[in-house]
Backbone bond lengths (Angstrom), bond angles and torsions (degrees), N, CA, C in turn:
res aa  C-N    CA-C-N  psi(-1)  N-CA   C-N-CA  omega(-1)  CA-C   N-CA-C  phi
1 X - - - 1.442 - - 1.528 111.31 -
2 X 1.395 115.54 -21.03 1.423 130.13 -173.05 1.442 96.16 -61.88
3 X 1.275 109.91 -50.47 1.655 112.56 -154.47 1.647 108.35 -68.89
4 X 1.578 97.40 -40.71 1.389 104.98 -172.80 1.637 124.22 -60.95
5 X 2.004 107.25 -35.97 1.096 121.01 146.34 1.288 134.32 -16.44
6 X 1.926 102.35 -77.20 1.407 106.33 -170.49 1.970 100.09 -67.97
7 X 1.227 116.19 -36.74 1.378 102.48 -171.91 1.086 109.75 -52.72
8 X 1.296 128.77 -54.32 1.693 134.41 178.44 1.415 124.32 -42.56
9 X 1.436 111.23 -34.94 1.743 136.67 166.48 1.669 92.71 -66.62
10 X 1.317 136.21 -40.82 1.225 122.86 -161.43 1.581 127.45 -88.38
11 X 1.147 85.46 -30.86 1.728 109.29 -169.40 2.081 85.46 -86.56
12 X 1.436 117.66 -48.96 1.759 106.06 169.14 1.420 119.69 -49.38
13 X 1.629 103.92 -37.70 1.560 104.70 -173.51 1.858 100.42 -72.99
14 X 0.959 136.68 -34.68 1.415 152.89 -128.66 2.205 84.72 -100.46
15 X 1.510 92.61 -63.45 1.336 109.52 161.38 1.659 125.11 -42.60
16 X 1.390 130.27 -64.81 1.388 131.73 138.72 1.593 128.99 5.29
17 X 1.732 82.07 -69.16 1.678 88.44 -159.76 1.882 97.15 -84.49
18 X 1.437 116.67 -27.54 1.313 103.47 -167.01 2.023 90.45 -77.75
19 X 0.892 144.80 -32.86 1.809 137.95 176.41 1.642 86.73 -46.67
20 X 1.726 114.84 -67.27 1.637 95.19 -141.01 1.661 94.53 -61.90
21 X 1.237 126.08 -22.75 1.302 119.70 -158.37 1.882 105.54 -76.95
22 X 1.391 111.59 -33.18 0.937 117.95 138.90 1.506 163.79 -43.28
23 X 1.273 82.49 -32.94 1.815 106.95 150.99 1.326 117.92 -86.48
24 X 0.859 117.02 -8.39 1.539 123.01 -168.78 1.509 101.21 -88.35
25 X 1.001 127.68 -60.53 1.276 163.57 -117.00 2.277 86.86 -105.26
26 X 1.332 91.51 -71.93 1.433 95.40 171.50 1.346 108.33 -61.81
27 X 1.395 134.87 -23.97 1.372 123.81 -176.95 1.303 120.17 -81.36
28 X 1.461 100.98 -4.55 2.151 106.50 -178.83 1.103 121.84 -50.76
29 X 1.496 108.07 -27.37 2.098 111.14 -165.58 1.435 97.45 -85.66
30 X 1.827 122.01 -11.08 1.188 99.72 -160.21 1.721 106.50 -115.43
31 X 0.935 93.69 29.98 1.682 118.50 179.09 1.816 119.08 45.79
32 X 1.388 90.62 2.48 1.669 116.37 -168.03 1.980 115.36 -79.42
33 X 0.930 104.18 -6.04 1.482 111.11 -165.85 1.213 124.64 -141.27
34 X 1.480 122.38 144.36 1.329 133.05 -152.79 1.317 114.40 -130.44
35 X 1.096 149.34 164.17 1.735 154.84 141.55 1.425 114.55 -103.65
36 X 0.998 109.27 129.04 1.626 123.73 -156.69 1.941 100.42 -134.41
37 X 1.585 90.67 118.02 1.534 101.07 -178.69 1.011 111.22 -111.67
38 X 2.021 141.88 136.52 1.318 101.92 -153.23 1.876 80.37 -162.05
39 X 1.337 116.09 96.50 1.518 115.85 174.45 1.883 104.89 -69.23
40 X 1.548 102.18 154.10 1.501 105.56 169.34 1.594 120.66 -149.84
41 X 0.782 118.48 174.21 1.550 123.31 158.01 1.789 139.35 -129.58
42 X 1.040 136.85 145.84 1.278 130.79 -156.66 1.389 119.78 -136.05
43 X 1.290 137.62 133.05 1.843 112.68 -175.18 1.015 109.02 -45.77
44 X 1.586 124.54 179.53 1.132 127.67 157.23 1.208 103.85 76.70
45 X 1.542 125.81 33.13 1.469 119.51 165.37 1.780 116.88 50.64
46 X 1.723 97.45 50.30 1.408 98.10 -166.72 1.910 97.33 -119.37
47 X 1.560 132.84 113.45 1.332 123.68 -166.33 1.569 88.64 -106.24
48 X 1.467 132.55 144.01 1.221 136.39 151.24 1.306 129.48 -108.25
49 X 1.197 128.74 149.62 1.325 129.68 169.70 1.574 117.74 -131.39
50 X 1.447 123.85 111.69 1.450 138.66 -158.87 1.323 100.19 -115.75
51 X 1.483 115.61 133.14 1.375 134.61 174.97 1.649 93.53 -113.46
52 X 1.388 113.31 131.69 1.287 116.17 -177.04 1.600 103.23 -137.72
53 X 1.821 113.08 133.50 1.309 118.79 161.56 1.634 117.49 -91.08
54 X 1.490 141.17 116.82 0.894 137.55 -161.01 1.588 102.39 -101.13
55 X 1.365 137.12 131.74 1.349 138.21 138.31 1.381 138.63 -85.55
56 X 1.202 130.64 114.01 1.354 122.71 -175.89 1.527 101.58 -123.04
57 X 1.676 107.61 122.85 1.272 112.28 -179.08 1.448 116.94 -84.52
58 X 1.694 120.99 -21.18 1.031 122.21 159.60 1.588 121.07 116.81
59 X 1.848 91.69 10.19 1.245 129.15 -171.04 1.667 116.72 -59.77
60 X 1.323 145.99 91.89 1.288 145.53 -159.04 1.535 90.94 -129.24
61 X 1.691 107.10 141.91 1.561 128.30 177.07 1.858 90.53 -156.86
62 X 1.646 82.96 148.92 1.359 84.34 146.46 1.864 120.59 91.73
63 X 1.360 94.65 12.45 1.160 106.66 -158.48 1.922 122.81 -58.43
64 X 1.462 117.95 113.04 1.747 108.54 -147.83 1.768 91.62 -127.34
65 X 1.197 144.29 139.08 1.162 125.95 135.84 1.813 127.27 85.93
66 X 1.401 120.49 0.69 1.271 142.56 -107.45 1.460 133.94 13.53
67 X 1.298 111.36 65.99 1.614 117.93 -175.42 1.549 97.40 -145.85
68 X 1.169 129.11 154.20 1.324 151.81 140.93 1.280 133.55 -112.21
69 X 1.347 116.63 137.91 1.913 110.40 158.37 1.925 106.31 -66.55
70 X 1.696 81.19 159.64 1.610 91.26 -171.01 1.585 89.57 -148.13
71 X 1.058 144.77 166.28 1.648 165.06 -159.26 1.556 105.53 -140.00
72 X 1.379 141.29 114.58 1.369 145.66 168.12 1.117 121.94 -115.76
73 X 1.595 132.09 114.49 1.962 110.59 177.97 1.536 101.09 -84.09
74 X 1.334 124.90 150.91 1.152 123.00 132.02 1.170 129.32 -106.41
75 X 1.542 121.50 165.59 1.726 124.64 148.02 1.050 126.12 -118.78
76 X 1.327 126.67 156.87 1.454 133.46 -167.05 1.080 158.83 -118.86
77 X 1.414 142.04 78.66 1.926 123.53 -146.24 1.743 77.33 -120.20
78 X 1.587 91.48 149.94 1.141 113.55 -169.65 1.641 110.78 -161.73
79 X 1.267 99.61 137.85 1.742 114.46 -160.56 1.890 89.14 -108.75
80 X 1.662 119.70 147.69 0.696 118.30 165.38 1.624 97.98 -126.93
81 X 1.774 105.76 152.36 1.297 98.14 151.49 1.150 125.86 -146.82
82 X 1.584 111.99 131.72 1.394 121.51 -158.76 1.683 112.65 -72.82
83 X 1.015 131.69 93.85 1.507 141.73 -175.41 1.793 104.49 -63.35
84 X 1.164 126.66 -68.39 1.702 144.56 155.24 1.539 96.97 9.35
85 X 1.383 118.05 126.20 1.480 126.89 154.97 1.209 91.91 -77.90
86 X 1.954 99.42 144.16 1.625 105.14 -156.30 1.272 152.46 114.31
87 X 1.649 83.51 -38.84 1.669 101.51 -171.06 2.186 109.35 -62.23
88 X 1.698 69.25 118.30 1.757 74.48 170.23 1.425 145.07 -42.32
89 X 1.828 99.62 -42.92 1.446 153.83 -161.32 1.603 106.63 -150.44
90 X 1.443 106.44 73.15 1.548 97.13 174.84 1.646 117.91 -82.39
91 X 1.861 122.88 8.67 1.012 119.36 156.92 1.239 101.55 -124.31
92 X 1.388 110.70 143.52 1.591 120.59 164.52 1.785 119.08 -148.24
93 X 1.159 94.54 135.39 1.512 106.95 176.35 1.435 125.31 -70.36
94 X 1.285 122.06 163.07 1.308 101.63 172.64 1.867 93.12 -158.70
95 X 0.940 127.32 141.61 1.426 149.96 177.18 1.341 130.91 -129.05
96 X 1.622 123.22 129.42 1.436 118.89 -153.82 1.742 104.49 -177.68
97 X 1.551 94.80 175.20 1.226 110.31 179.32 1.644 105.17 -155.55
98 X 1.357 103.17 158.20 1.746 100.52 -177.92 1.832 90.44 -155.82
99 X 1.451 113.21 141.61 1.130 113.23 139.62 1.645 122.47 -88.18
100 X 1.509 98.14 137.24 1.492 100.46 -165.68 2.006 105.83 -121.09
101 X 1.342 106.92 108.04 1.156 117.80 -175.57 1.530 117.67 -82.26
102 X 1.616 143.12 135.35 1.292 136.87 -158.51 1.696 109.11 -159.87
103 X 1.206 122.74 153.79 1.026 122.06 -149.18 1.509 71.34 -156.37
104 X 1.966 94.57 112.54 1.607 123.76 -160.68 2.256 99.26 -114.30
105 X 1.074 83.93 163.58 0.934 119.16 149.76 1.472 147.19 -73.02
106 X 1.405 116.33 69.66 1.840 120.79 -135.50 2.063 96.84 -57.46
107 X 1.117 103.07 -32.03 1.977 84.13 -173.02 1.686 100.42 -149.33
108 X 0.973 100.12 166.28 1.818 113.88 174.58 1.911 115.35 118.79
109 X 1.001 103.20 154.52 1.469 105.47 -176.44 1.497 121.92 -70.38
110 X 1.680 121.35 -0.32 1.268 133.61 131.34 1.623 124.83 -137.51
111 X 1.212 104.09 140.15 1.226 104.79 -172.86 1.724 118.62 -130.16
112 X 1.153 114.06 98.74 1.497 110.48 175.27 1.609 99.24 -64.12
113 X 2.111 76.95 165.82 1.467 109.89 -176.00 1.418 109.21 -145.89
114 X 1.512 127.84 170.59 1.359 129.47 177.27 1.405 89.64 -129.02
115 X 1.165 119.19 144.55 1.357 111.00 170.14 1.917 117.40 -149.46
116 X 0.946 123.42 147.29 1.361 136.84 177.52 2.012 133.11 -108.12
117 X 0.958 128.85 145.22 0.976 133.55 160.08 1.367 146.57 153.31
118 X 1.615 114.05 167.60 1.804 105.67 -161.71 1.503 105.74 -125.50
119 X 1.409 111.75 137.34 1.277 115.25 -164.73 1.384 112.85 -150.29
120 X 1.420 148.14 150.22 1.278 133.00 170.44 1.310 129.13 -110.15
121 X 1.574 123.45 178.46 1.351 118.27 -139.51 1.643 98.65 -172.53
122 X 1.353 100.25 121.55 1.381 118.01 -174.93 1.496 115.69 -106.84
123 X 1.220 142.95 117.17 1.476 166.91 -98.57 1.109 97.95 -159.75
124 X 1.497 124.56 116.84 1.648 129.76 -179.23 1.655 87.43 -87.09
125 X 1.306 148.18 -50.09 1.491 127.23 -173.39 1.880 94.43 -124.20
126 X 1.312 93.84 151.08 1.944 112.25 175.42 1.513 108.10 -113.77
127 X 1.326 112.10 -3.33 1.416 92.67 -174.23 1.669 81.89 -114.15
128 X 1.704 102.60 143.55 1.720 124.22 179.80 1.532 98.69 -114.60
129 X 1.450 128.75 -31.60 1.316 95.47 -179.40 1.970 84.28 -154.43
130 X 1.226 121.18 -176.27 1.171 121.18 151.09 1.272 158.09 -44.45
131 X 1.025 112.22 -40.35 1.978 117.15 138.29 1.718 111.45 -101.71
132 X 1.130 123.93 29.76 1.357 119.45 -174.53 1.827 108.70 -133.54
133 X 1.504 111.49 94.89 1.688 109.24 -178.70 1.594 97.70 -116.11
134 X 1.256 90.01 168.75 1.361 105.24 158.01 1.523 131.71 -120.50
135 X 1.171 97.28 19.51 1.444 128.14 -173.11 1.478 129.62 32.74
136 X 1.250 122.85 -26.56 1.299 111.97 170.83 1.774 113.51 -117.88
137 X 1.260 129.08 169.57 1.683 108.51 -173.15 1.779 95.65 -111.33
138 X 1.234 109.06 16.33 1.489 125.70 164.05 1.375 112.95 -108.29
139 X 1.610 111.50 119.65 1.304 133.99 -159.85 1.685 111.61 -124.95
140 X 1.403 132.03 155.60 1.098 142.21 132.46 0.940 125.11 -91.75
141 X 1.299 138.57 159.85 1.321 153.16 -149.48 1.358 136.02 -138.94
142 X 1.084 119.67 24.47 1.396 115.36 -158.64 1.524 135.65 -77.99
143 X 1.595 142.45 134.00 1.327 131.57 -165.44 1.396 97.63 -146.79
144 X 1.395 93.52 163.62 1.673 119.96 160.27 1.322 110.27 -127.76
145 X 1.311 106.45 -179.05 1.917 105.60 -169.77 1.758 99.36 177.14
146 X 1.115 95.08 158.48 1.740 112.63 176.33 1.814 96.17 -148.96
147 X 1.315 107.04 128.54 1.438 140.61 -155.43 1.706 111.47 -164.50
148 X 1.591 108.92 154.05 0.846 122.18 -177.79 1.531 109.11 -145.21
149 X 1.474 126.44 158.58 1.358 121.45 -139.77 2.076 84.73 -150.78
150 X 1.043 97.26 120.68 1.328 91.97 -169.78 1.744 105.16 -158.77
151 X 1.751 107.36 177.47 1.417 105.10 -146.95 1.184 124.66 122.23
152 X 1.561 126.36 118.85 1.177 119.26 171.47 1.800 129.04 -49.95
153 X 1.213 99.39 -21.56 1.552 122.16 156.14 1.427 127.63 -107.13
154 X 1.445 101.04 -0.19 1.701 100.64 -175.44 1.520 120.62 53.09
155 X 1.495 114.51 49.15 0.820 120.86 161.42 1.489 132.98 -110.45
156 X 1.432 101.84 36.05 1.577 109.23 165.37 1.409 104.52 -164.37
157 X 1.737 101.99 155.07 1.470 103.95 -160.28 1.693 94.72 -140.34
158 X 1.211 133.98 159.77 0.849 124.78 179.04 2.182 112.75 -159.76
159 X 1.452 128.37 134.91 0.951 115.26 -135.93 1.542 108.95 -166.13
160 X 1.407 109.93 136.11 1.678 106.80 160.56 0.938 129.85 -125.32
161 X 1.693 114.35 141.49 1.618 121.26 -141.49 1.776 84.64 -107.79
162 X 1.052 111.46 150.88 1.648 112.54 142.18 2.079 115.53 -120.45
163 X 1.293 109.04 114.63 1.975 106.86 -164.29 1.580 75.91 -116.84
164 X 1.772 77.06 162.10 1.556 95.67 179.11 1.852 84.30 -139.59
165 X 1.255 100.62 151.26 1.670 98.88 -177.13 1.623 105.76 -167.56
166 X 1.405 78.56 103.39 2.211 108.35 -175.74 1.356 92.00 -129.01
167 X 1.646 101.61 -165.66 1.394 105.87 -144.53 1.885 84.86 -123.89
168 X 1.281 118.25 -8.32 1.460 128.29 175.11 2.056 97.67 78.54
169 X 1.096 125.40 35.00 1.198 137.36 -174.17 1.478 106.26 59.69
170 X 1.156 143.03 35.48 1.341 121.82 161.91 1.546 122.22 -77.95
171 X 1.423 111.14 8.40 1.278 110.94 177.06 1.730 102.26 -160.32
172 X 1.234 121.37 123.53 1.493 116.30 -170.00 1.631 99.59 -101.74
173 X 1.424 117.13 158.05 1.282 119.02 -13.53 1.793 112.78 -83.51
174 X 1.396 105.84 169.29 1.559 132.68 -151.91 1.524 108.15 -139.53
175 X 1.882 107.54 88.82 1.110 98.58 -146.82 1.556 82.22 -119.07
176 X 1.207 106.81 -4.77 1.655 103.75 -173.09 1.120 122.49 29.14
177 X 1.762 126.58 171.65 1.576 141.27 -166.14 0.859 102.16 -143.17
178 X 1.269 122.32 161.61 1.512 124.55 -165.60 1.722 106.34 -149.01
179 X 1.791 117.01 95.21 1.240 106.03 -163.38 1.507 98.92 -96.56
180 X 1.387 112.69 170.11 1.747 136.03 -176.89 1.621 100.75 -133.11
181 X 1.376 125.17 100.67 1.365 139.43 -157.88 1.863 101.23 -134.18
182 X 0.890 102.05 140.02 1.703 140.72 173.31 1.758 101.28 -95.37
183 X 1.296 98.95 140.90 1.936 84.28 162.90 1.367 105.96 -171.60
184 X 0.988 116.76 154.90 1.671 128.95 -163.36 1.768 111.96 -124.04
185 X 1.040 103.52 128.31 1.630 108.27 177.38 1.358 116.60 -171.95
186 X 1.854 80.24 128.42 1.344 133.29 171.84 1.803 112.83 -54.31
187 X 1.345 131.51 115.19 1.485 119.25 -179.00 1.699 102.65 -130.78
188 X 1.492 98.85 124.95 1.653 119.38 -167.84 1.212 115.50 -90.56
């Protein structure tokens, strides 16, 4: 049953990445969308690797100081790898979406941002080691970040996140992780 498992996890993950790449791809004409590559790390000897489709509708309010708020969706496939002697599940998936709110830099050939947000995220395995779960494979997500978005077209952005991603106690115990991520993105 093991085997049949991971295949089913593989051919979804495999599935995943060919949509966002697909979305991506259709999203070029509309100058609105990004691919976002984004290494991390986690206690507990936990390394991630996140493929992210970015949307930006293009949404600006608020205009203060030369800065504005701006509104971004993302989506999410994300590789974990469990480093930990132990590990129950030394691969695990993870799938998601977040709206990500930021407060830009209105003009110039780089422009920082601060940015925030909470989003959720579904976990093909919760248990990381033998006394160590995360108990439910339904997650929240939450981060902040400081990034800058730059380019004579502004078509690349680059950025560090700090996420925290528990389950907000709907299922004890709630031991959450806490990743420190780098990330790179491409905007079409």
């Amino acid at each position: 049953m093991t085997e049949r498992k991971l295949g089913w996890q593989a051919r979804m993950a495999r599935g995943a990445c060919a949509a966002l790449l697909a979305l991506g791809a259709a999203g070029a004409h509309a100058d609105q969308f990004g691919i976002q590559l984004a290494p991390g790390v986690a206690d507990y000897g936990v390394k991630k690797l996140d493929l992210g489709l970015v949307w930006d509708p293009g949404l600006q309010w608020w205009h203060f100081a030369g800065f504005h708020f701006t509104l971004v969706g993302e989506g999410h496939v994300a590789y974990w790898d469990l480093t930990e002697k132990g590990a129950s599940h030394p691969n695990i998936w993870e799938f998601g979406v977040t709206p990500v709110f930021r407060i830009i830099k209105d003009s110039g050939w780089v422009r920082p941002y601060f940015e925030a947000g909470v989003g959720v995220r579904l976990l093909s395995h919760v248990r990381l080691t033998g006394d160590r779960t995360l108990s439910s494979a339904f997650q929240f997500a939450d981060m902040v970040g400081v990034g800058a978005q730059f380019g004579e077209h502004q078509n690349y952005q680059a950025g560090f996140r700090f996420q925290h991603i528990s389950n907000a106690d709907i299922k004890t115990p709630n031991p959450g992780l806490n990743f420190s991520e780098i990330y790179f993105q491409y905007n079409f």
